[in-house]
Backbone atoms as SQL, in Angstrom:
CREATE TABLE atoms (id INTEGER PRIMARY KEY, chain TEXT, resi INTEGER, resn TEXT, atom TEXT, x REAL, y REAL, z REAL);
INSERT INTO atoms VALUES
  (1, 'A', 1, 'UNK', 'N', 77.312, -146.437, -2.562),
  (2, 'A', 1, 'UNK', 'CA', 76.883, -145.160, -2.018),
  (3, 'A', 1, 'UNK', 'C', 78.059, -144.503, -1.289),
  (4, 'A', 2, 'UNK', 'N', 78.187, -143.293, -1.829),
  (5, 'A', 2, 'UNK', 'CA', 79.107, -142.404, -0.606),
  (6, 'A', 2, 'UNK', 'C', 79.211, -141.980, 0.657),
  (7, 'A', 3, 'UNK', 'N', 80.052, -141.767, 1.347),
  (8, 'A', 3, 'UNK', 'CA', 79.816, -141.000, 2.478),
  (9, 'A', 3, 'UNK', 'C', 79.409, -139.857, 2.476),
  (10, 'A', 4, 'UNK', 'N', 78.525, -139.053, 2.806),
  (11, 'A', 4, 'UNK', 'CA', 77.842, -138.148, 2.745),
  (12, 'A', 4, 'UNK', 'C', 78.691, -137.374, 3.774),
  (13, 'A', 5, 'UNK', 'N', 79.433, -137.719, 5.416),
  (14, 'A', 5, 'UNK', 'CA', 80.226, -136.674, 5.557),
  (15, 'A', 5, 'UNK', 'C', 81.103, -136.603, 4.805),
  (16, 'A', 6, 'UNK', 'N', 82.102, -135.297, 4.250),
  (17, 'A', 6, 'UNK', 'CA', 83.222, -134.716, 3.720),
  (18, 'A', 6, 'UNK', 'C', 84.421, -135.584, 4.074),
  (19, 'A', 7, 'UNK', 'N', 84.382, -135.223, 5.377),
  (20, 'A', 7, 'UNK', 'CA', 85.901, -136.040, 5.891),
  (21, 'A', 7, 'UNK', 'C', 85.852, -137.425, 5.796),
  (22, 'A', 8, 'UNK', 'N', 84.551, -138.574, 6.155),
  (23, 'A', 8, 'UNK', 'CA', 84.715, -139.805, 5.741),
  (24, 'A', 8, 'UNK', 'C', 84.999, -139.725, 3.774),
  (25, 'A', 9, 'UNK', 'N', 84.307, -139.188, 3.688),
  (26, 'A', 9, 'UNK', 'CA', 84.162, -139.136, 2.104),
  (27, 'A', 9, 'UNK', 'C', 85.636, -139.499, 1.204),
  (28, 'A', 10, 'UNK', 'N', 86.377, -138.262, 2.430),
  (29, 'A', 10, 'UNK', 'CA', 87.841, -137.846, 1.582),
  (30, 'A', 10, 'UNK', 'C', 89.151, -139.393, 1.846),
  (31, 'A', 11, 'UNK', 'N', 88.351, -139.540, 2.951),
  (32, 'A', 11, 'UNK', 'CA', 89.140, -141.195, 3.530),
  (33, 'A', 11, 'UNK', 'C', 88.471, -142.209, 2.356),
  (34, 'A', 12, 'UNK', 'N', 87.452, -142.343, 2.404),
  (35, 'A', 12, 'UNK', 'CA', 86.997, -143.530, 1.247),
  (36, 'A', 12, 'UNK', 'C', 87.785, -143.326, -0.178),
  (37, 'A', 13, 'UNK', 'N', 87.522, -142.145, -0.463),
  (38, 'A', 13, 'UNK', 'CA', 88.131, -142.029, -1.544),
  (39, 'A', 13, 'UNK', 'C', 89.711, -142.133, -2.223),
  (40, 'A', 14, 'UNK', 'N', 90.516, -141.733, -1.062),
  (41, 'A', 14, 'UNK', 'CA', 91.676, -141.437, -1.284),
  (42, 'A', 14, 'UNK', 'C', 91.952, -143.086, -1.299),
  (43, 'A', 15, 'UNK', 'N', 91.215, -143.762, -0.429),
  (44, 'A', 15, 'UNK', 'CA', 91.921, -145.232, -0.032),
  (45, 'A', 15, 'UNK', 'C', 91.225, -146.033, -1.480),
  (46, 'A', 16, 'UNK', 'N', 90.546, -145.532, -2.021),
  (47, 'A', 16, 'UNK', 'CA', 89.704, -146.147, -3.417),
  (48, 'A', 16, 'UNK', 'C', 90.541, -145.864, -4.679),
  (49, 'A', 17, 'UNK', 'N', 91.424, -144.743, -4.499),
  (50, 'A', 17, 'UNK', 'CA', 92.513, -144.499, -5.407),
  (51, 'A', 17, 'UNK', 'C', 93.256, -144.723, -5.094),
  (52, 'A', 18, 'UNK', 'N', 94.066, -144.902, -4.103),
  (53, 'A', 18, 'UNK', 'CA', 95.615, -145.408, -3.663),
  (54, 'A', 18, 'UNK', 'C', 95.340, -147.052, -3.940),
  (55, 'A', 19, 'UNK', 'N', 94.542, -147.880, -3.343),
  (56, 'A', 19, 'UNK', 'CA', 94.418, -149.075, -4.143),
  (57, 'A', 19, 'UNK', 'C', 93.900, -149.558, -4.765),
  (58, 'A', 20, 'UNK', 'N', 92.921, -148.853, -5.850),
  (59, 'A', 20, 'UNK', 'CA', 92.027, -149.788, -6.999),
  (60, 'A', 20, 'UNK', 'C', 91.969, -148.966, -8.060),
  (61, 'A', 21, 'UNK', 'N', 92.569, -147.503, -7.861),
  (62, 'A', 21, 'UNK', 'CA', 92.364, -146.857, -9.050),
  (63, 'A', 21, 'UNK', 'C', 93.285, -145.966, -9.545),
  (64, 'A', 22, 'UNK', 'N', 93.521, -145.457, -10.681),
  (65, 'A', 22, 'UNK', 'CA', 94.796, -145.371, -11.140),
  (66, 'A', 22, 'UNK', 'C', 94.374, -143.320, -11.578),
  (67, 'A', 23, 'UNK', 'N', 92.727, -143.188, -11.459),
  (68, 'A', 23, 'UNK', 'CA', 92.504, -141.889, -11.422),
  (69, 'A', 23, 'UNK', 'C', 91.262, -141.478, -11.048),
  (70, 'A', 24, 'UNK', 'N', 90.868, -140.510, -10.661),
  (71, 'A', 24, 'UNK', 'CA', 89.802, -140.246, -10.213),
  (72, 'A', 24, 'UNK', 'C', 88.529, -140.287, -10.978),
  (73, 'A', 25, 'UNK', 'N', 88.964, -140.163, -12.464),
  (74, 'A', 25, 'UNK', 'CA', 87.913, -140.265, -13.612),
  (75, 'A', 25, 'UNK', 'C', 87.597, -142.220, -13.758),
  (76, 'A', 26, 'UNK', 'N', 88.866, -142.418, -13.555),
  (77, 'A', 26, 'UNK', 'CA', 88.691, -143.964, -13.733),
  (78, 'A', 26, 'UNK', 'C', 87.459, -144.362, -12.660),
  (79, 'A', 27, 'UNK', 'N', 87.693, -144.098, -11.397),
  (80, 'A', 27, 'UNK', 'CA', 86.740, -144.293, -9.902),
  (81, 'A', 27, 'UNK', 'C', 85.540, -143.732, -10.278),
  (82, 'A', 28, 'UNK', 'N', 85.092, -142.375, -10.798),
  (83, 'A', 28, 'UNK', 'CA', 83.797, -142.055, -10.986),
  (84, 'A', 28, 'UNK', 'C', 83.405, -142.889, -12.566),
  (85, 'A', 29, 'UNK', 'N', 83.724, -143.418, -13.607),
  (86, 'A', 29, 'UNK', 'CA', 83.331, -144.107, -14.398),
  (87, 'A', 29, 'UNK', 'C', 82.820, -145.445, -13.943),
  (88, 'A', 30, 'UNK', 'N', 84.128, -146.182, -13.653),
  (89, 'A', 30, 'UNK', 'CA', 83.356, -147.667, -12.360),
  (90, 'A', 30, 'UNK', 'C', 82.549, -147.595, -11.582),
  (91, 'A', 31, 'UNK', 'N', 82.463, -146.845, -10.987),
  (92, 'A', 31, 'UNK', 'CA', 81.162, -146.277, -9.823),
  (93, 'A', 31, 'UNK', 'C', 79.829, -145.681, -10.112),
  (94, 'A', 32, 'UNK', 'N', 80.375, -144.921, -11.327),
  (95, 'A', 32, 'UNK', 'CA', 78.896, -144.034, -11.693),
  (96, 'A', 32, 'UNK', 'C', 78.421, -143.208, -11.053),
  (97, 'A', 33, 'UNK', 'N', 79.003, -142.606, -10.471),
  (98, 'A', 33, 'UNK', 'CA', 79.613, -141.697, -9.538),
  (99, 'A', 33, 'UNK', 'C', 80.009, -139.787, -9.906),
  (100, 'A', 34, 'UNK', 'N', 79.484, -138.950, -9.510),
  (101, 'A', 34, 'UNK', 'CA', 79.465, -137.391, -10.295),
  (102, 'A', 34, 'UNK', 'C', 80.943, -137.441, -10.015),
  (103, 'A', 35, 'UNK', 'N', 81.582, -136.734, -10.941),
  (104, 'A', 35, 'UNK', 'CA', 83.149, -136.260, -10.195),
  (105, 'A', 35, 'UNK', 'C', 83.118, -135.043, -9.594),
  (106, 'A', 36, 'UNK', 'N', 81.900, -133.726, -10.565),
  (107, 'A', 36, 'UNK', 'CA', 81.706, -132.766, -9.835),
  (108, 'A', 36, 'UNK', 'C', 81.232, -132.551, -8.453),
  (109, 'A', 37, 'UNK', 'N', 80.615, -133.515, -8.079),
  (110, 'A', 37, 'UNK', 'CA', 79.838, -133.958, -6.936),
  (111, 'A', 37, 'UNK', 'C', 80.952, -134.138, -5.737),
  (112, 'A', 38, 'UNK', 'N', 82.122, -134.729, -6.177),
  (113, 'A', 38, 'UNK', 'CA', 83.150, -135.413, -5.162),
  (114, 'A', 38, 'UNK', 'C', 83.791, -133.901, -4.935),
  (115, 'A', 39, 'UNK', 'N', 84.318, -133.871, -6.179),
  (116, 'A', 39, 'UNK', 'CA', 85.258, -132.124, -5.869),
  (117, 'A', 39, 'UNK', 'C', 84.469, -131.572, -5.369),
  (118, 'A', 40, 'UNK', 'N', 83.475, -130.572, -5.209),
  (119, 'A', 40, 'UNK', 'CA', 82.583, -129.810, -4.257),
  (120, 'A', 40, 'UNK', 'C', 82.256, -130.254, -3.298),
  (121, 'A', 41, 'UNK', 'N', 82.211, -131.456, -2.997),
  (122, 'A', 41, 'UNK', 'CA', 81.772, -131.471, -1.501),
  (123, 'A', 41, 'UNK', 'C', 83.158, -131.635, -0.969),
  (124, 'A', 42, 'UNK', 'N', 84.804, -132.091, -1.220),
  (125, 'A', 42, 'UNK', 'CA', 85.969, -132.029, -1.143),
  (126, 'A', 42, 'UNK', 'C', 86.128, -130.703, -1.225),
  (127, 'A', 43, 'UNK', 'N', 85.898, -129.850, -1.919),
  (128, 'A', 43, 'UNK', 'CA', 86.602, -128.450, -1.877),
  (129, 'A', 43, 'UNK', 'C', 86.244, -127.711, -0.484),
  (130, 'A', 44, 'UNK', 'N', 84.910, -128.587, -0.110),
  (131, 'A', 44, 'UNK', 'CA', 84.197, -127.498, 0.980),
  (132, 'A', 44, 'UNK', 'C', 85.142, -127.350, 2.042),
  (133, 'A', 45, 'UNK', 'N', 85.691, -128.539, 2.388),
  (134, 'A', 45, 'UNK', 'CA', 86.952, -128.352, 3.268),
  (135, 'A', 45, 'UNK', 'C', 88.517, -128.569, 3.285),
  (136, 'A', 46, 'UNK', 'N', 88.521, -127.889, 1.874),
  (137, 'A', 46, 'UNK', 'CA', 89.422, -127.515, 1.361),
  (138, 'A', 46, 'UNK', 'C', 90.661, -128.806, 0.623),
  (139, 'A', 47, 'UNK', 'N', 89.920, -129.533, 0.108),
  (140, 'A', 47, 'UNK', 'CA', 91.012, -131.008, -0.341),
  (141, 'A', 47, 'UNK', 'C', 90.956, -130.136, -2.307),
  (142, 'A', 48, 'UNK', 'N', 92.095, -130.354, -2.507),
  (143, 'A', 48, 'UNK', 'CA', 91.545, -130.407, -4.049),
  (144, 'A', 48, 'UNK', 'C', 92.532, -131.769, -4.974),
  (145, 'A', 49, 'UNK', 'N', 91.932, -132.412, -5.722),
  (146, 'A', 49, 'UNK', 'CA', 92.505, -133.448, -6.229),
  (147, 'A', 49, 'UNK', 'C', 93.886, -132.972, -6.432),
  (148, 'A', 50, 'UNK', 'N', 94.788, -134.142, -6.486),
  (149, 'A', 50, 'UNK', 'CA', 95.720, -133.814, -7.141),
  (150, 'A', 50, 'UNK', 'C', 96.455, -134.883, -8.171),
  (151, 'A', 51, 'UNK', 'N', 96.592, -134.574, -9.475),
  (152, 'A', 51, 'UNK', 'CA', 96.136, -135.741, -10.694),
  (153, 'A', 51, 'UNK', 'C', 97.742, -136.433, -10.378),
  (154, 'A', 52, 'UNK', 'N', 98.808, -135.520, -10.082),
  (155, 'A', 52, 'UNK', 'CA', 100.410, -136.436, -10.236),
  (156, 'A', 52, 'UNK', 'C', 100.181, -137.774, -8.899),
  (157, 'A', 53, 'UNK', 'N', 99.963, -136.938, -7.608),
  (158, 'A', 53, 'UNK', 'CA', 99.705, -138.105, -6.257),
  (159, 'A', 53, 'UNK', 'C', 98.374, -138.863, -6.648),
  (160, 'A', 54, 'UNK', 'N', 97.617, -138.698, -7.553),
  (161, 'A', 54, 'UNK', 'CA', 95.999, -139.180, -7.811),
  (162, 'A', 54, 'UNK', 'C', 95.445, -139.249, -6.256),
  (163, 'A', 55, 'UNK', 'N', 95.740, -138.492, -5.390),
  (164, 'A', 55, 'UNK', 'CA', 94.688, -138.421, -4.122),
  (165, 'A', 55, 'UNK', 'C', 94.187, -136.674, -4.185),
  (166, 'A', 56, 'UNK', 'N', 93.305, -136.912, -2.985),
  (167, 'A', 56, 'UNK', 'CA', 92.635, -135.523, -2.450),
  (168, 'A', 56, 'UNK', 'C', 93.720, -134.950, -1.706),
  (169, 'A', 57, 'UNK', 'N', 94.494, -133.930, -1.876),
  (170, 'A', 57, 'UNK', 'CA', 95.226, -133.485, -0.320),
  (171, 'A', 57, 'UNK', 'C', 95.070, -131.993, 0.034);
């Protein structure tokens, strides 16, 4: 389950791709997990993926 706040959200995640995942599609496939779901609630405060760093910044 996710963090439902934004800002924990963007910490779980970034630390879920910096060490276990190699892309964000990879993390929402293993997880089962929306990707649209992550970006929109990330965009709300302004993170947008970025595929070369594979984090939110």
């Amino acid at each position: 389950m996710l963090p439902k706040d934004p800002v924990m959200l963007l910490s779980y995640i970034n630390l879920k791709l910096r060490d276990y995942y190699s892309s964000l599609e990879a993390f929402c496939e293993d997880t089962d997990e929306d990707i649209e779901n992550i970006v929109n609630q990330l965009k709300q405060i302004d993170y947008h993926y970025d595929r070369e760093k594979n984090q939110f910044i």
